[in-house]
Backbone bond lengths (Angstrom), bond angles and torsions (degrees), N, CA, C in turn:
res aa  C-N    CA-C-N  psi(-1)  N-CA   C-N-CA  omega(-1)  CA-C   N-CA-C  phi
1 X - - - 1.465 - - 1.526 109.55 -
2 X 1.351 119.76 121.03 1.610 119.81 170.33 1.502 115.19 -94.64
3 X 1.435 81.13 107.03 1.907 110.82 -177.97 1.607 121.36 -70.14
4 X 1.459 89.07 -30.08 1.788 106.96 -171.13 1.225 116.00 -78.82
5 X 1.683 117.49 140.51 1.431 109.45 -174.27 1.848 112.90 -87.42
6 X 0.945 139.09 149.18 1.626 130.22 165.60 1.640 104.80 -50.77
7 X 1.189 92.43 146.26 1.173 120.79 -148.25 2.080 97.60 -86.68
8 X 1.465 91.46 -36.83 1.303 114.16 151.79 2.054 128.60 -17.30
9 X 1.585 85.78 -73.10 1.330 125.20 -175.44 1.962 109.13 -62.03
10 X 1.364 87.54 0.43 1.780 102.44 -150.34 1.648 114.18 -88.73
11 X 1.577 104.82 -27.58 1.542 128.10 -161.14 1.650 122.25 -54.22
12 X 1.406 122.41 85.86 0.879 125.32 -172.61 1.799 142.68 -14.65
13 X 1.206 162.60 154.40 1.529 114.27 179.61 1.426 119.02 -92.48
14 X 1.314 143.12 149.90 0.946 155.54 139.73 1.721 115.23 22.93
15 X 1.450 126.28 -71.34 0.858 125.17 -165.27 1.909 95.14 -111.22
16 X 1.007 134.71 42.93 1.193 164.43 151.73 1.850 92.58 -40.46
17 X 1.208 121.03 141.10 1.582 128.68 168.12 1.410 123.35 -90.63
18 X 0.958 112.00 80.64 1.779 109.65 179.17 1.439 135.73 -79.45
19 X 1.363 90.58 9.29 1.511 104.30 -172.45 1.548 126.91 -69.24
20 X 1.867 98.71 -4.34 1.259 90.10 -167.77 1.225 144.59 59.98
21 X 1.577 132.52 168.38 1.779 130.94 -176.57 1.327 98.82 -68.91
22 X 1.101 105.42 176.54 1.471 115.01 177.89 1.845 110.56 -103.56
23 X 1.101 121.17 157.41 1.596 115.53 -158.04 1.857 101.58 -70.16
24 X 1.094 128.55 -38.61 1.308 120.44 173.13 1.872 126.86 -37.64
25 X 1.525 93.02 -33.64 1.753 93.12 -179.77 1.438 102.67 -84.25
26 X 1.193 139.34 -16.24 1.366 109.98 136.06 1.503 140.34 -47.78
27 X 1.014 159.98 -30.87 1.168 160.49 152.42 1.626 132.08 -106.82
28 X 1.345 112.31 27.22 1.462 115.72 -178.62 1.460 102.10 -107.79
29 X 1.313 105.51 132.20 1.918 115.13 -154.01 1.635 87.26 -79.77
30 X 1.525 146.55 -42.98 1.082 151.09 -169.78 1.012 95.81 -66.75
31 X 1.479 152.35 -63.06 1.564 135.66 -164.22 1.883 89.79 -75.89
32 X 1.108 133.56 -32.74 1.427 103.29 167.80 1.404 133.50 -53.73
33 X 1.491 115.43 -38.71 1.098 126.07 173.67 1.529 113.20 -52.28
34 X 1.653 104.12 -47.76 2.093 106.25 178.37 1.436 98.02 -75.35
35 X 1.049 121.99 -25.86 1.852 103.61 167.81 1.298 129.81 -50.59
36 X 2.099 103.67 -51.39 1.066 117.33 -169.08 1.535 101.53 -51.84
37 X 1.163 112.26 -40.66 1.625 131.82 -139.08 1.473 95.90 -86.36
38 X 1.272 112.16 -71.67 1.719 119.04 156.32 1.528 160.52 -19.56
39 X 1.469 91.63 -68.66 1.120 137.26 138.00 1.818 136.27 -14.88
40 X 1.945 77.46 -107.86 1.523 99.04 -174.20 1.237 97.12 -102.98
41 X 0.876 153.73 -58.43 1.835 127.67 -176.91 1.659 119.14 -50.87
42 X 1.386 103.04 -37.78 1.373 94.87 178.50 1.319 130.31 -101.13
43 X 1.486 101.64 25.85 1.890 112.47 -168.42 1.531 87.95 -123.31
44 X 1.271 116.24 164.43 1.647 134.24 178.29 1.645 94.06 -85.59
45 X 1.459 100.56 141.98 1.580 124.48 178.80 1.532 104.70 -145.76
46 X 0.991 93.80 141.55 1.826 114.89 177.81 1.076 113.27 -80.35
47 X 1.749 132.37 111.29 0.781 139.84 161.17 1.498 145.80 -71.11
48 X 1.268 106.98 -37.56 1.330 143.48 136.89 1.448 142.38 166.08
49 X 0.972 130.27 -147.88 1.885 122.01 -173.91 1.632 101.81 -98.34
50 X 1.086 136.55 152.62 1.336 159.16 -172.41 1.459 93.89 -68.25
51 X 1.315 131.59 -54.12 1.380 150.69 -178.14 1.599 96.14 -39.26
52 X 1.430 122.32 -33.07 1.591 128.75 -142.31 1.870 97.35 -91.26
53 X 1.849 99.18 -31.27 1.347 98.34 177.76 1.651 106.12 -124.45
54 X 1.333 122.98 90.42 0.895 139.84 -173.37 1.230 128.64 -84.09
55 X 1.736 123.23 -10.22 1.425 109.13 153.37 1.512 95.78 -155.47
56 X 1.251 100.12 -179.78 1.518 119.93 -173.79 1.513 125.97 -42.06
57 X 1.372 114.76 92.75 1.610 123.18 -156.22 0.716 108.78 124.55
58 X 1.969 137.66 -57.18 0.940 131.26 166.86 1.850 126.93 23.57
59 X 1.188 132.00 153.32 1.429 115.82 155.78 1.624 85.30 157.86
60 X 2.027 90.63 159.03 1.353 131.00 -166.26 1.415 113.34 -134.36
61 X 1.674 119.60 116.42 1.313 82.28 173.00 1.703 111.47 -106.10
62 X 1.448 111.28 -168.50 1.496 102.04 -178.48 1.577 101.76 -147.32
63 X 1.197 127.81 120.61 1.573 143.12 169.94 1.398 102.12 -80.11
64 X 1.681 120.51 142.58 1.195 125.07 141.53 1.324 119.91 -166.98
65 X 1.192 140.57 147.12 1.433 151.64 -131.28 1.725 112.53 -20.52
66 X 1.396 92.73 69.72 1.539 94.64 -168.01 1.033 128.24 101.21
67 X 1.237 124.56 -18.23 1.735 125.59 -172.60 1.199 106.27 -124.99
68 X 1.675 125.32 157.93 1.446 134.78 -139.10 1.858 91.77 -149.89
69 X 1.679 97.77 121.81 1.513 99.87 167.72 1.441 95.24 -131.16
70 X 1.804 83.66 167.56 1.303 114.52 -172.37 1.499 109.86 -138.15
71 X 1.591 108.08 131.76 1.390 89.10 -152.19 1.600 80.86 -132.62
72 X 1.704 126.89 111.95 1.805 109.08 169.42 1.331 107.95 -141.07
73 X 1.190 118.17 171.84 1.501 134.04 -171.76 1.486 88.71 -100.38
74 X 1.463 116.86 139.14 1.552 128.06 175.82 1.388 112.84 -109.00
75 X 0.977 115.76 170.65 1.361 128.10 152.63 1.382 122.71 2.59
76 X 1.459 113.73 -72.88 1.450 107.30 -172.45 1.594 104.75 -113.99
77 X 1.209 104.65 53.17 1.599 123.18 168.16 1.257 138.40 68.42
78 X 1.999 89.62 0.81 1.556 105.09 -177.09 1.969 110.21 -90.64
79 X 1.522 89.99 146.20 1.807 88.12 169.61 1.057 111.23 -78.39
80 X 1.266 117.35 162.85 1.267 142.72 -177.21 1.772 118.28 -133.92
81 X 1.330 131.09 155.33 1.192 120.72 164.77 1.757 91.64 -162.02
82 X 1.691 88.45 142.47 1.478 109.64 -169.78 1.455 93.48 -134.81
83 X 1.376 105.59 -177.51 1.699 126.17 175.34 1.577 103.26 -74.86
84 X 1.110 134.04 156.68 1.659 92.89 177.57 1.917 75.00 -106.38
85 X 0.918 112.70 136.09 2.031 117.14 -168.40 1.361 94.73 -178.72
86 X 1.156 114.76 111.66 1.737 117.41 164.16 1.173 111.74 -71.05
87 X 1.317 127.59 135.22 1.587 115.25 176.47 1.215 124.37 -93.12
88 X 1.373 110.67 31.71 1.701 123.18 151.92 1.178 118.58 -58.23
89 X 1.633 102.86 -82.42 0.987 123.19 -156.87 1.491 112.73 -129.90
90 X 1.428 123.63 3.10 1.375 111.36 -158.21 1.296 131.47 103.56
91 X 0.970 104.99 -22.43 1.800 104.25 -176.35 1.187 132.80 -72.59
92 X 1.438 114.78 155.07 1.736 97.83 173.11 1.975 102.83 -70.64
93 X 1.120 95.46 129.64 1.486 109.66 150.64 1.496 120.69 -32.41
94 X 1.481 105.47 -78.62 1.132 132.92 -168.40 1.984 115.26 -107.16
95 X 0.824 130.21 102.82 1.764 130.82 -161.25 1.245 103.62 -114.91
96 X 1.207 129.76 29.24 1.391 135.43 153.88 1.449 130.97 -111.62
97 X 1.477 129.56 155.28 1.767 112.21 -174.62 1.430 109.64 -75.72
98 X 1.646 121.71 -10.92 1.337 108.88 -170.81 1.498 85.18 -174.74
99 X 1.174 105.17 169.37 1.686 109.31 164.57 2.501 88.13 149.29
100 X 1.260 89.73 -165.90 1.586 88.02 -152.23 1.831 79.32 -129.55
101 X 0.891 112.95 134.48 1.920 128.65 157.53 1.902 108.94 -89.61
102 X 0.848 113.92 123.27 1.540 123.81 165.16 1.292 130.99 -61.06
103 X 1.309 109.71 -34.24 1.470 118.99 174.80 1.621 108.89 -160.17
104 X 1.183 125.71 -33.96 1.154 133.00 -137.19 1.883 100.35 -132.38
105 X 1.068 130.40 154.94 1.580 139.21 164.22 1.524 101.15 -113.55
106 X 1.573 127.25 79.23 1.581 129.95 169.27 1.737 106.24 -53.71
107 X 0.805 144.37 168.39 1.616 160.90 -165.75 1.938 81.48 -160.55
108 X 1.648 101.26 115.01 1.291 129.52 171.28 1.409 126.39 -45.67
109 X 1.672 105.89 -34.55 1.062 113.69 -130.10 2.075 93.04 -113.79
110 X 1.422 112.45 -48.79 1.627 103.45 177.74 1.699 89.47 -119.47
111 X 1.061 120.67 -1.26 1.766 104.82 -173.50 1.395 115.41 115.69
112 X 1.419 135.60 -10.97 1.720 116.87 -145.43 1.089 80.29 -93.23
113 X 1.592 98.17 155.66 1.917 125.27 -162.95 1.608 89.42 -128.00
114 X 1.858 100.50 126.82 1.296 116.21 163.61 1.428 119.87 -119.96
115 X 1.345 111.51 143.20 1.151 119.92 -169.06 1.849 105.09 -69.55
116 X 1.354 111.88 164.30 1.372 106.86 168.69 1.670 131.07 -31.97
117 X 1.645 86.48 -57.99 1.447 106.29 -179.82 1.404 126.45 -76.65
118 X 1.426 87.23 16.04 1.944 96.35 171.03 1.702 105.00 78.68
119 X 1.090 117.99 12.13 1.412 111.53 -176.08 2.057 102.49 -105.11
120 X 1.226 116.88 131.48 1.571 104.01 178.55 0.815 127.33 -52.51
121 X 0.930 128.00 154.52 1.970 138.82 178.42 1.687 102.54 -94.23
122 X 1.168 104.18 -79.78 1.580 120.20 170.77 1.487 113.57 -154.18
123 X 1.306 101.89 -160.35 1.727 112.71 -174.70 1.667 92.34 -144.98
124 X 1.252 84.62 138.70 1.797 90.78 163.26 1.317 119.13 -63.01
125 X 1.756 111.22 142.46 1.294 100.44 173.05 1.355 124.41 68.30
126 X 1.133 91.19 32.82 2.104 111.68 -162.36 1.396 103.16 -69.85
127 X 1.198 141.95 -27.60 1.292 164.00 -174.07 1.990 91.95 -64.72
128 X 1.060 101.86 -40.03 1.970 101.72 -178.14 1.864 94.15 -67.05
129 X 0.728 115.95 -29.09 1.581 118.85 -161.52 1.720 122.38 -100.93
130 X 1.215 107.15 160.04 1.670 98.70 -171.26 1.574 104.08 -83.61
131 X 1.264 130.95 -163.73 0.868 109.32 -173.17 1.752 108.33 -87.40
132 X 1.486 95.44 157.03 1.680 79.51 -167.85 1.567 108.26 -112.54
133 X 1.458 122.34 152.33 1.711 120.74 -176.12 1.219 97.70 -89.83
134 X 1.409 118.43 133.79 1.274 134.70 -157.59 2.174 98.07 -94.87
135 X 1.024 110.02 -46.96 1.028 119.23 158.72 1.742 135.43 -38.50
136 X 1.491 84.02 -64.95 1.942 92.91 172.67 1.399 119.78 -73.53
137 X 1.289 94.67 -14.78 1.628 99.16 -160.67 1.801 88.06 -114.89
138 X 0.973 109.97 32.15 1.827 106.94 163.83 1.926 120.61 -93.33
139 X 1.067 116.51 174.55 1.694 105.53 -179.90 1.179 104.24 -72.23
140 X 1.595 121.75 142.91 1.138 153.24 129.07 1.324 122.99 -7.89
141 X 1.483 125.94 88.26 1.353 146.54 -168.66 1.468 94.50 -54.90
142 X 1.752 104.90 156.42 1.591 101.21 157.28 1.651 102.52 -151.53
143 X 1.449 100.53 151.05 1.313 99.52 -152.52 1.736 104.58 -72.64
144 X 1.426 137.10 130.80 0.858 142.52 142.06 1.079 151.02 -160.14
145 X 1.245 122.14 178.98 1.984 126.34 -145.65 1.664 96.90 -104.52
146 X 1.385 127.87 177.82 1.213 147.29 166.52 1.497 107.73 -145.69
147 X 1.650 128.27 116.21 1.184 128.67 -169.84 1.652 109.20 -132.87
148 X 0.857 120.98 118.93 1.349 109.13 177.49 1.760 120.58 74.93
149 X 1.376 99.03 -10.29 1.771 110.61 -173.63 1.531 112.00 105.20
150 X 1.441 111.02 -4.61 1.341 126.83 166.86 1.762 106.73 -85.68
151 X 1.504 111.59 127.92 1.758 140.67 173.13 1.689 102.79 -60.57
152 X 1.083 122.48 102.06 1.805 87.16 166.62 1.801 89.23 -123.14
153 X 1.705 113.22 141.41 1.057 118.93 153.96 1.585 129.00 -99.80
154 X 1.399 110.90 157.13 1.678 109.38 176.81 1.587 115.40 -130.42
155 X 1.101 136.55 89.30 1.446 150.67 -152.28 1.075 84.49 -64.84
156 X 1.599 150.56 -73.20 1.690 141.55 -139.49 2.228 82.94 -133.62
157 X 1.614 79.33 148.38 1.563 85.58 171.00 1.925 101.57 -75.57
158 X 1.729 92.66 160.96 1.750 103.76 -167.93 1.133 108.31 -158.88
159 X 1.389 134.26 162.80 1.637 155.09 -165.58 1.728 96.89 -46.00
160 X 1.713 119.80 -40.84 0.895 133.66 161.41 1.471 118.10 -5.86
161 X 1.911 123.15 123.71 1.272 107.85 174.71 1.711 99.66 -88.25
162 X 1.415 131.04 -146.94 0.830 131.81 153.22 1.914 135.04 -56.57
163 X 0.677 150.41 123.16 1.783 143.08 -154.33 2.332 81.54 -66.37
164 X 0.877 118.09 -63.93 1.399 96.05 163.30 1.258 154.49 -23.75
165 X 1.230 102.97 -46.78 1.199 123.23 169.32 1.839 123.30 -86.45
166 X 1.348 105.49 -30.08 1.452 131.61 174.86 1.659 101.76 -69.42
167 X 1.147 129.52 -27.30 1.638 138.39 -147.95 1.727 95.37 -126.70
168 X 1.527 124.69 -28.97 1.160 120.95 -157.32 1.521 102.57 -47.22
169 X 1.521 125.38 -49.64 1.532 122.38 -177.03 1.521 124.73 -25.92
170 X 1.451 90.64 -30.20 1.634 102.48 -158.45 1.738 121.49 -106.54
171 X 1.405 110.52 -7.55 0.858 138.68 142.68 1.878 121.13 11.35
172 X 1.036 101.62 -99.86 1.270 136.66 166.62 1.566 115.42 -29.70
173 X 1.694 100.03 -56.04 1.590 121.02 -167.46 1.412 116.12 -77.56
174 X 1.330 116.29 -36.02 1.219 141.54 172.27 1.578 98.84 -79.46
175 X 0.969 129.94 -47.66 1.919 118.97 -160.65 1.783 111.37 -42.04
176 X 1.341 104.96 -48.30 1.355 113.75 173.10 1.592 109.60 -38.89
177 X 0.899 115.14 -55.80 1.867 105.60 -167.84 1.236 127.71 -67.02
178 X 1.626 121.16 -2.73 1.108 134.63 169.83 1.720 124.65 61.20
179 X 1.512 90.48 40.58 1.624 81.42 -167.97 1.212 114.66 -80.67
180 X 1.217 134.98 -20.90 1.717 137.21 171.07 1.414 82.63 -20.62
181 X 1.549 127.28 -76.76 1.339 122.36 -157.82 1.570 135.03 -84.38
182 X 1.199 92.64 7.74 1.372 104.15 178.24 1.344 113.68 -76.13
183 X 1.535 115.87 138.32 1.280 141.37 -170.13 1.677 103.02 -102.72
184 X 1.496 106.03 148.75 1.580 115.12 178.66 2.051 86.47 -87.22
185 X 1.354 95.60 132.57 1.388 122.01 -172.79 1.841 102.72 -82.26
186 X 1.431 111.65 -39.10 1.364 110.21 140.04 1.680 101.36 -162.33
187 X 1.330 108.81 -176.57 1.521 111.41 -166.03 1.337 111.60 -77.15
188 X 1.169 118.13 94.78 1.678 144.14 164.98 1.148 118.78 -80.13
189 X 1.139 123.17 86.84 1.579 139.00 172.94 1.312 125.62 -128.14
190 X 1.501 115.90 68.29 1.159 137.38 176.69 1.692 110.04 -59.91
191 X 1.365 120.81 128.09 1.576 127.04 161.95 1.506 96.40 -165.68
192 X 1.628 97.80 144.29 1.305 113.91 162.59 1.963 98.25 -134.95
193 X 1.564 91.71 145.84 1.243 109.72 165.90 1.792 109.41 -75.00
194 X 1.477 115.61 132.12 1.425 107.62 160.59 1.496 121.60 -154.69
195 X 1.581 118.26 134.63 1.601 121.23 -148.35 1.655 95.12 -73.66
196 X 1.127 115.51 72.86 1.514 122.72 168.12 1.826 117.42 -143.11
197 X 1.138 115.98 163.17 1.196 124.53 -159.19 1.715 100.92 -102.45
198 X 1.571 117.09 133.36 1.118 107.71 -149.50 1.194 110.38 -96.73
199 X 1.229 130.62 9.95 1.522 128.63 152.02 1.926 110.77 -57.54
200 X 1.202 106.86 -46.95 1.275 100.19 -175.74 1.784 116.79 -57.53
201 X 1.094 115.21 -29.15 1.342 115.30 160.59 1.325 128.43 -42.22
202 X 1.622 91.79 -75.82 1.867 114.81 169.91 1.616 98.76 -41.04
203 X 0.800 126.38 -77.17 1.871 129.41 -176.42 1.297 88.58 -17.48
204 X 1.526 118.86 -77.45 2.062 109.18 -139.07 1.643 83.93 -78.74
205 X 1.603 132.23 -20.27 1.695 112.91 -163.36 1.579 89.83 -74.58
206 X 1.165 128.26 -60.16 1.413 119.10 175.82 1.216 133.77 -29.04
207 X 1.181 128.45 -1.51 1.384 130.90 -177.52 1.409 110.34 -138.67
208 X 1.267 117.87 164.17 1.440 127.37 172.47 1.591 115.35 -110.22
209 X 1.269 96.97 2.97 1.919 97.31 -155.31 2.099 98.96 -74.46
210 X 1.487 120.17 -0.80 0.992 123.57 -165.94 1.848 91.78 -112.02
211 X 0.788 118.77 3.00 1.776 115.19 -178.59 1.278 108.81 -63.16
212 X 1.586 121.76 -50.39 1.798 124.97 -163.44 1.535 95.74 -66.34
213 X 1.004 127.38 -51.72 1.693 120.12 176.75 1.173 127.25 -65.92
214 X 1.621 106.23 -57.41 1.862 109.33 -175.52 1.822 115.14 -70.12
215 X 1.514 116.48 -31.95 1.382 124.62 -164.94 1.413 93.81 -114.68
216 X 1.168 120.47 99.63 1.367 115.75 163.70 1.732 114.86 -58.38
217 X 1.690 84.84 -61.75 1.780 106.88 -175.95 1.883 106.41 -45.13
218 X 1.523 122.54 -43.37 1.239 117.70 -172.52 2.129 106.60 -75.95
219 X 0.995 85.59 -37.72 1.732 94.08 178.29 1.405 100.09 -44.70
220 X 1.566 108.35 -76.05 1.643 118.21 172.53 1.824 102.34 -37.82
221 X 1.094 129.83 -29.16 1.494 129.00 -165.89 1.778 97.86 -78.82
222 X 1.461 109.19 -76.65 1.715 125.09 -171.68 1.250 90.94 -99.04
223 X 0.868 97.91 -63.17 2.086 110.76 -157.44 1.112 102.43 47.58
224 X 1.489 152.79 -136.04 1.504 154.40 -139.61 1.379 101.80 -70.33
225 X 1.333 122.32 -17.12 1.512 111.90 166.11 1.765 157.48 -90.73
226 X 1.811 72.92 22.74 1.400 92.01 -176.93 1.769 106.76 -98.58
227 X 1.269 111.22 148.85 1.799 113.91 175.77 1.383 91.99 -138.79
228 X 1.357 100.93 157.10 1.578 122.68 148.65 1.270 124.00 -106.96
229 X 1.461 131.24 126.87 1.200 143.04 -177.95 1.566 115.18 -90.85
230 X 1.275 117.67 136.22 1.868 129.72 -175.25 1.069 119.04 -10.33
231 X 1.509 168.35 135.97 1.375 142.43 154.71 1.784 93.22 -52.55
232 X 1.829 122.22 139.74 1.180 105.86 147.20 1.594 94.42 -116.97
233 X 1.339 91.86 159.82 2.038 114.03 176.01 1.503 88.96 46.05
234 X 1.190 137.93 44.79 1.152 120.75 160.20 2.119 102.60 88.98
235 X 0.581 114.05 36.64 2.005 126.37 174.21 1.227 111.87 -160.69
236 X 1.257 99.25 142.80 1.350 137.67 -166.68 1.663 108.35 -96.72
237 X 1.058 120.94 154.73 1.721 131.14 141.77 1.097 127.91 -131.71
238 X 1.176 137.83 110.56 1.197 120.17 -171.85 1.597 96.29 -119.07
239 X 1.439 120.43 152.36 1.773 118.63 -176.78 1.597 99.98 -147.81
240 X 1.972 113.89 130.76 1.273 118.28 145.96 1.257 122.28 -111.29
241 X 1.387 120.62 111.65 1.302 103.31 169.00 1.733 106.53 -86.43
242 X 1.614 99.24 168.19 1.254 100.57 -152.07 1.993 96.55 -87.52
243 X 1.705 101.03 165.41 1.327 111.26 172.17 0.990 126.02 -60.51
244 X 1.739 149.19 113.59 1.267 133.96 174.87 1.608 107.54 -33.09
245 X 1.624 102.70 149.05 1.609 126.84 162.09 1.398 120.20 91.60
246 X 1.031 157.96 -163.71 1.241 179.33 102.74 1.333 109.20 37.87
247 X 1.409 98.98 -71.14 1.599 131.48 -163.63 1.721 99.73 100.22
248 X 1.680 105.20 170.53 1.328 124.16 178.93 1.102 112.95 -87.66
249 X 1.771 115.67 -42.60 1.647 115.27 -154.72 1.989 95.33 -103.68
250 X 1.457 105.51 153.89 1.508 116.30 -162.60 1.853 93.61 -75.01
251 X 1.643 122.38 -22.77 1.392 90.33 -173.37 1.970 105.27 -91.12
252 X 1.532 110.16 -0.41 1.711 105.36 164.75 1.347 128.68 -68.02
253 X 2.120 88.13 -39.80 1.488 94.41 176.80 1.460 117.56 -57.24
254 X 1.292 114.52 -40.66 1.744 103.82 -147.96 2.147 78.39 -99.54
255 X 1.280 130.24 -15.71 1.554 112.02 163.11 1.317 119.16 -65.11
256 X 1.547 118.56 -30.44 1.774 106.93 175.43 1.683 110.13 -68.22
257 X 1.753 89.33 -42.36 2.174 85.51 179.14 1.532 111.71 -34.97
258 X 1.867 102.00 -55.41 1.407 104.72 -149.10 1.806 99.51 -73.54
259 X 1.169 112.72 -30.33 1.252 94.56 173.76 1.952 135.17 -94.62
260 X 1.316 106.95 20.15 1.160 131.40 126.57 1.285 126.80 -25.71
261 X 1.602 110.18 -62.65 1.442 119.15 -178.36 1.153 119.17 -74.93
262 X 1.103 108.92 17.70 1.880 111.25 175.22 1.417 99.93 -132.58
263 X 1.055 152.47 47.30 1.594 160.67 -144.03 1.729 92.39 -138.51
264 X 0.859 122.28 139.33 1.739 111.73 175.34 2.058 88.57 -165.11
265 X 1.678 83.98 150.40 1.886 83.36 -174.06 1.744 94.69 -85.84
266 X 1.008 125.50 21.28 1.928 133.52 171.70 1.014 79.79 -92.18
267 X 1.589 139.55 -98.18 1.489 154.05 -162.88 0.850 124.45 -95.48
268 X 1.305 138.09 71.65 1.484 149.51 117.49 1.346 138.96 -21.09
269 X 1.533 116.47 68.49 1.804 140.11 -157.58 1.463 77.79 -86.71
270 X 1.844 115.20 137.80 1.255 119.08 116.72 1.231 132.04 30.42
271 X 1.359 160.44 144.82 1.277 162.69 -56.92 1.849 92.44 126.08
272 X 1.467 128.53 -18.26 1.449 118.22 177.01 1.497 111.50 -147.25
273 X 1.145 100.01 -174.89 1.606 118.92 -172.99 1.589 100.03 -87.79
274 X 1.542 107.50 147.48 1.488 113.62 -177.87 1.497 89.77 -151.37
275 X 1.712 96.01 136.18 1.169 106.29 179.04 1.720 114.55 -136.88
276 X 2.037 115.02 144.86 1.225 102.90 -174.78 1.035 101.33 -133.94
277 X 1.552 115.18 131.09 1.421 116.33 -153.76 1.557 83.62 -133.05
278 X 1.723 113.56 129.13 1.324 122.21 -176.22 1.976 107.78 -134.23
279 X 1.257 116.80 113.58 1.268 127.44 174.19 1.675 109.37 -37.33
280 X 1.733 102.40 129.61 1.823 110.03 18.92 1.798 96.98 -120.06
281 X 1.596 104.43 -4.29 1.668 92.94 174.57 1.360 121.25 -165.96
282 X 1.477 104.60 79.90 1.091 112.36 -170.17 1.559 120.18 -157.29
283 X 1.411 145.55 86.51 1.448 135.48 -177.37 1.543 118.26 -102.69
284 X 1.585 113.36 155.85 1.314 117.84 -153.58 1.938 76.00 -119.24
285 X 1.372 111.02 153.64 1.780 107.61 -166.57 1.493 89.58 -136.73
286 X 1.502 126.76 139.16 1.266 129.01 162.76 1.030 121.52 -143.68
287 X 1.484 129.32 116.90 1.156 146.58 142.03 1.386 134.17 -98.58
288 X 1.586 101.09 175.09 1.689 110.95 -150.26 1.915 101.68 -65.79
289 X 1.466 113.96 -14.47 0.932 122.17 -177.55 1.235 123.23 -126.52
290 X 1.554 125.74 28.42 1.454 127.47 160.36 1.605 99.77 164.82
291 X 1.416 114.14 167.00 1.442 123.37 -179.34 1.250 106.99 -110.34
292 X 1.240 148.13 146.29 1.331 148.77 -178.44 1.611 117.46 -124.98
293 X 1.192 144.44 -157.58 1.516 152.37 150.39 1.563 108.17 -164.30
294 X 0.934 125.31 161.71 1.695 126.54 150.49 1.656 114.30 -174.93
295 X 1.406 115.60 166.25 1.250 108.14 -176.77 1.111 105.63 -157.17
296 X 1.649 125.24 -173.59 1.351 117.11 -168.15 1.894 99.05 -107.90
297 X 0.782 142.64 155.04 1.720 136.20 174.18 1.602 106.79 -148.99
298 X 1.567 93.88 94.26 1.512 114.50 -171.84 1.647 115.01 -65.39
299 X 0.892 137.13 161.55 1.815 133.82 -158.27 1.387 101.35 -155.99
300 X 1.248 130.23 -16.81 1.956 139.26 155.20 1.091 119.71 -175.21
């Protein structure tokens, strides 16, 4: 089924505003703060792929402008995501990016033991304390979705519909690639820190109009056949299908071979790159030969 609109059909209007922000909202610490606040606590963020916590204990955590998740598979195989915040004292629970618990969620810092399911176990030294509700006094839920095999958390409720409902379009287009089940081929966890403000990122990833110069290799890939489609409700589409033939440059040639080898008359993906980019910073990447995500996660 061809989902994609011509690229044709695409042409912005005429008296369209191109002027862009003005250079101050890059670096004014107060509109960071209404971002943080705005923004990223109250917009859906990807935490990660299901693949990432793969058995019982499992877990991920995730930082962002201040706030601390915890993301694990329990007991009876369901995910979970909490604050990662002991309700002692504050602490992280858990102070690692990933790693697996055996039975128990230890908190480093005075001892209290949580059960998988976020409910307490006890506290050290429980005998100092009144009696304590095991229930009320468990971690701090946080609201989130599972779509496609993709985690997304939401720290404060926001304008935000459901990540279901936000994604439903795409549904369909995506089902083919099977990523619910897709496995990390090995642990790919690309990040670099860089002293820039993360709108300026989002700006040039949002567009293609910088490909013929900066990407030689992708030009040779789509080149004139890539578009971006409207944000609606806040999402993006952007689609290249690829250039007839070979290609010119040796790393297109031997990338169309290799992805050849994943062609099957069951699953028959696309011929290009498809991309879904959903406000205010975050895109989901698919190709004929793997699924990707990444985003920007601003720190001041």
């Amino acid at each position: 089924m061809n989902l994609h609109i011509p690229s044709s059909k695409l042409k912005p209007p005429l008296n369209w505003d191109r002027s862009g922000l003005p250079s101050w909202t890059y670096f004014n610490e107060e509109l960071f703060e209404l971002e943080a606040e705005e923004l990223f606590r109250k917009h859906w963020q990807i935490a990660c792929h299901t693949s990432d916590i793969p058995k019982k204990g499992s877990y991920v955590t995730f930082d962002l402008v201040g706030e601390r998740a915890l993301i694990i598979r329990d007991d009876e195989n369901e995910i979970r995501a909490f604050h990662n915040v002991c309700r002692h004292r504050g602490s992280r629970v858990l102070d690692t990016a990933e790693g697996r618990c055996k039975s128990i969620i230890s908190c480093p810092f005075h001892g209290w033991s949580y059960n998988l399911d976020g409910s307490l176990r006890g506290a050290a030294k429980a005998s100092s304390f009144p009696v304590l509700d095991t229930k009320k006094l468990g971690l701090k839920t946080l609201e989130m979705e599972i779509w496609h095999g993709f985690v997304f958390v939401r720290f404060k409720p926001g304008p935000q519909p459901s990540i279901a409902s936000l994604l439903e379009r795409f549904d369909e287009e995506v089902f083919s690639y099977n990523h619910v089940d897709l496995l990390q081929t090995s642990p790919i966890d690309c990040s670099s820190k860089e002293n820039v403000n993360w709108k300026s990122i989002r700006d040039v990833d949002n567009e293609g109009y910088h490909v013929a110069r900066a990407h030689p290799s992708l030009n040779d890939l789509y080149g004139k056949n890539y578009y971006d489609e409207p944000f609606v409700n806040g999402v993006s589409r952007s689609y290249a299908p690829f250039n007839e033939g070979s290609g010119k440059l040796w790393s297109v040639i031997h990338y169309k071979k290799m992805i050849d080898q994943f062609a099957s008359p069951h699953n028959e993906l696309p011929r290009a790159w498809l991309y879904i980019g959903v406000f205010p910073n975050f895109v989901l990447g698919f190709y004929p030969d793997s699924v990707i995500f990444y985003q920007e996660i601003p720190f001041s």
